[in-house]
C-alpha positions as CSV (number, residue, x, y, z in Angstrom):
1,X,37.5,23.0,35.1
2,X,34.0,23.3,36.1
3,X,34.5,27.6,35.3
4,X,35.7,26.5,31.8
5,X,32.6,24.1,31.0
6,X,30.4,26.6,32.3
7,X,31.7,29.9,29.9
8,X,32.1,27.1,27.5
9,X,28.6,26.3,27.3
10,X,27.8,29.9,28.2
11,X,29.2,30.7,24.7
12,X,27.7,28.2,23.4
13,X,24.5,29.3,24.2
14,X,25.1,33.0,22.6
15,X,26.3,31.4,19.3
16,X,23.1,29.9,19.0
17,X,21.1,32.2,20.0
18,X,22.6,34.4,17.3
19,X,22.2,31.6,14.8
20,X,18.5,31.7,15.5
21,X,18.2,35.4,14.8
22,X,20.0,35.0,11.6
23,X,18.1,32.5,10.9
24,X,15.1,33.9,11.6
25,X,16.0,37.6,9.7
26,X,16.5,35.5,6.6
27,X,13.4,34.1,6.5
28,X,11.5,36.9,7.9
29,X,13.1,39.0,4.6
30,X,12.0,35.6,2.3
31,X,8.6,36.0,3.5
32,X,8.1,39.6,3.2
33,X,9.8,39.3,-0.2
34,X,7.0,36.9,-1.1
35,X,4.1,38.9,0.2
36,X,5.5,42.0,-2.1
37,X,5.2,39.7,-4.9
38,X,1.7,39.6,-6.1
39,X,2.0,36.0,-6.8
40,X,4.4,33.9,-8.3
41,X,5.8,31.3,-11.4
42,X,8.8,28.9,-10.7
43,X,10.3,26.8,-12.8
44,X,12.4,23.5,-10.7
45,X,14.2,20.5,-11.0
46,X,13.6,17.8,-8.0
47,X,15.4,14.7,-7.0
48,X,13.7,12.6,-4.4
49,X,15.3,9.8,-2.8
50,X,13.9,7.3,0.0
51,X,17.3,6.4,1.7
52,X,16.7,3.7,3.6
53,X,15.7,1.4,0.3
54,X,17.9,3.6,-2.3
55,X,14.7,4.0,-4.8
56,X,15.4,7.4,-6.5
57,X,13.4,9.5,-8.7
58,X,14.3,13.2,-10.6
59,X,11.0,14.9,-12.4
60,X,11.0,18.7,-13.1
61,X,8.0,21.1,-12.6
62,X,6.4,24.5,-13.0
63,X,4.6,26.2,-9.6
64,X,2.3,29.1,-9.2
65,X,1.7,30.8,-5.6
66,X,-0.1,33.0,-4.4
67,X,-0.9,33.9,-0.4
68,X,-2.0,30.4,0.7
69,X,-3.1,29.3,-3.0
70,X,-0.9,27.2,-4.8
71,X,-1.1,24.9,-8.3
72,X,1.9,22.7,-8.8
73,X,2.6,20.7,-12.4
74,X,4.9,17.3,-12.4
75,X,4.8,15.0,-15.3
76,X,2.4,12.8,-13.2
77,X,0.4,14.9,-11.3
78,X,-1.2,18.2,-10.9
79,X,-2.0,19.2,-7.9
80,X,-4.3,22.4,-6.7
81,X,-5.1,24.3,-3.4
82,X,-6.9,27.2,-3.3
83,X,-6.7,27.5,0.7
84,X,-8.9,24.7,2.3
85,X,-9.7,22.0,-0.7
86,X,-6.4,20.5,-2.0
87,X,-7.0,18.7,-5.8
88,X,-4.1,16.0,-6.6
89,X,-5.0,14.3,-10.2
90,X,-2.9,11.5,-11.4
91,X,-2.1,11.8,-14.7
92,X,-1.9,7.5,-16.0
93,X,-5.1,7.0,-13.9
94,X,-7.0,9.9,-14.4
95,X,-8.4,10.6,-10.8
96,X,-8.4,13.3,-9.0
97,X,-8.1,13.1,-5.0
98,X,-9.6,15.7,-3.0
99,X,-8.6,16.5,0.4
100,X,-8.2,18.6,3.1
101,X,-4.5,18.7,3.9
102,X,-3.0,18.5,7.4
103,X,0.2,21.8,7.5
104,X,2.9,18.6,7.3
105,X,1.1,16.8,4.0
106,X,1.1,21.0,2.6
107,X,4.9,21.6,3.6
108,X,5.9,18.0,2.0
109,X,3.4,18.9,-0.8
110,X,4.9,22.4,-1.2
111,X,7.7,23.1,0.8
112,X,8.0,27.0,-0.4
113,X,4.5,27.1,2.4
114,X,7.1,26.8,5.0
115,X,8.2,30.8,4.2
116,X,4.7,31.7,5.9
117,X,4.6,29.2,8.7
118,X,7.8,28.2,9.8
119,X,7.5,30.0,13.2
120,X,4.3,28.1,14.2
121,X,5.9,25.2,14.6
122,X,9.9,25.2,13.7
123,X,13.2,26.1,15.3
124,X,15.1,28.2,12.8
125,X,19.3,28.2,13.0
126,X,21.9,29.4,10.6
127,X,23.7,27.3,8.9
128,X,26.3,29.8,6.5
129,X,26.7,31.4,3.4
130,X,26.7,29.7,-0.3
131,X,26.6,30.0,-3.4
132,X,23.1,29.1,-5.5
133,X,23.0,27.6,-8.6
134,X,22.8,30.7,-10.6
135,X,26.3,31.7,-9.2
136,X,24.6,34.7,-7.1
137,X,25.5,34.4,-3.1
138,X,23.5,33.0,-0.8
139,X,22.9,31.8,2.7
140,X,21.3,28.5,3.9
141,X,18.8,28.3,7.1
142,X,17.9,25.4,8.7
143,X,14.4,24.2,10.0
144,X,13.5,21.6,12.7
145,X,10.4,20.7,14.1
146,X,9.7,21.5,17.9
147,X,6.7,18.9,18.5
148,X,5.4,15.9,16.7
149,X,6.1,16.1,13.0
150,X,6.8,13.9,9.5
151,X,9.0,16.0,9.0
152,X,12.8,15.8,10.5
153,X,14.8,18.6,8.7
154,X,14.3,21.3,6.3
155,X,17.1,23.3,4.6
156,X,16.5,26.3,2.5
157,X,18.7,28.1,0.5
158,X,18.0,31.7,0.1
159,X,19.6,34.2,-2.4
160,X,20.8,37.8,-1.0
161,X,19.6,39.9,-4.1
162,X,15.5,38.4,-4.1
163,X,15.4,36.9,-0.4
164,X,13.8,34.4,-2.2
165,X,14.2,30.5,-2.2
166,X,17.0,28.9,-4.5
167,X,16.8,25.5,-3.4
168,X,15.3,23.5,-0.5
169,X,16.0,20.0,0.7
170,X,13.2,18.5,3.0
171,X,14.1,14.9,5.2
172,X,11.4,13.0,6.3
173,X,11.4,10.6,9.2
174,X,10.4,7.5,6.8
175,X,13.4,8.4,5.4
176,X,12.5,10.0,2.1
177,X,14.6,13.3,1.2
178,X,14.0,15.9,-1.6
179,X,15.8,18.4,-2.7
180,X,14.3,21.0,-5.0
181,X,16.1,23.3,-6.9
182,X,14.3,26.3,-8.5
183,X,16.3,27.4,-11.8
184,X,13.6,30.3,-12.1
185,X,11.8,32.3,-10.4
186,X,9.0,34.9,-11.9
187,X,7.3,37.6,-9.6
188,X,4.4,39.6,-10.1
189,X,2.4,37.0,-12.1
190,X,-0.3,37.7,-10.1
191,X,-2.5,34.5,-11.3
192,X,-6.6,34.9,-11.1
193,X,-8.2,32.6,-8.4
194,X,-9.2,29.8,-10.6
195,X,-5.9,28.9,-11.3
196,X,-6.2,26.8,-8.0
197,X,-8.6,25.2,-8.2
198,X,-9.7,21.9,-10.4
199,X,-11.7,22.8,-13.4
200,X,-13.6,19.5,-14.4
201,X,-14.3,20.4,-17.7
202,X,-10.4,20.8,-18.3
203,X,-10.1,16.5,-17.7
204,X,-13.0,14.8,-19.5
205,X,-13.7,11.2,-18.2
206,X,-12.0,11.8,-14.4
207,X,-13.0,10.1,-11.2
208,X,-13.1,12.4,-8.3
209,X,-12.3,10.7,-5.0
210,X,-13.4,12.7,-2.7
211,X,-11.4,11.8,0.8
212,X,-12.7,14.4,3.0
């Protein structure tokens, strides 16, 4: 009995470790596809649901990326990073936030980060082949935090043709999940640098809260 346990968990062990390879081959291919890209443009639909009080809410957006940079457009807010300042304005109150974001507020912010930090701080395991929204085939790896962390789980979906992200669905430990699913996907956009960052002169008649 005990021989039986120990191959058991014996084979165990090699499926996992095989998992995290996978895993790990996927999203080593994602973020090299992304590098290659010279920036950028996707179009997405998100749904974002706090679980343990059932509030839901579904908004769509356009994001532009490039190497750390990022600029992200919601119907409420507009948010801008250009590396080290991040620039959140609220659209019905007309302020504009700025901050310097810990990685966890930047992956919740902007989960498609994760593609060139995941192995600082995340476990990576395979979870199996799918099928994205598009219809093209996919496969869907599996994130988890291995120290202290807001965040509990992150699943991404990535396609086989682009290596790049269909969908991704990111738990939280308050409970709050979001699932974000990218309909389009432009490459080579190749934005200038003042894309992220907050232009003043673009919103007359803000207040800038600076919490630095």
């Amino acid at each position: 009995m005990r021989r039986m346990i120990g191959m058991l968990l014996a084979t165990l062990c090699v499926a996992g470790s095989l998992s995290a390879q996978k895993a790990e081959a996927l999203l080593d291919k994602a973020a090299a596809a992304y590098e290659k890209s010279n920036g950028i443009q996707a179009t997405f639909a998100a749904n974002v649901r706090h679980e343990k009080t059932g509030v839901a809410e579904s908004f769509e957006g356009t994001i532009r990326m490039k190497g750390n940079k990022f600029a992200l457009v919601t119907p409420d807010m507009r948010t801008w990073y250009n590396g080290s300042t991040q620039w959140t304005y609220m659209v019905r109150s007309k302020e504009v936030n700025l901050s310097t974001p810990t990685g966890d507020e930047l992956e919740s912010t902007n989960p498609l980060t994760l593609l060139r930090t995941y192995k600082k701080k995340f476990t990576a395991s395979y979870i199996g082949a799918s099928t994205a929204g598009n219809g093209r085939m996919a496969d869907d790896v599996a994130l988890t935090p291995r120290g202290r962390s807001d965040i509990a789980r992150v699943e991404v979906q990535l396609e086989r043709s682009t290596s790049l992200p269909a969908r991704l669905t990111v738990t939280m430990k308050n409970g709050m999940r979001s699932v974000i699913r990218i309909s389009r996907m432009q490459t080579g956009v190749n934005p200038p640098d003042k894309t992220f960052t907050f232009n003043r002169a673009d919103y007359p008649g803000v207040t800038e809260i600076d919490l630095r």
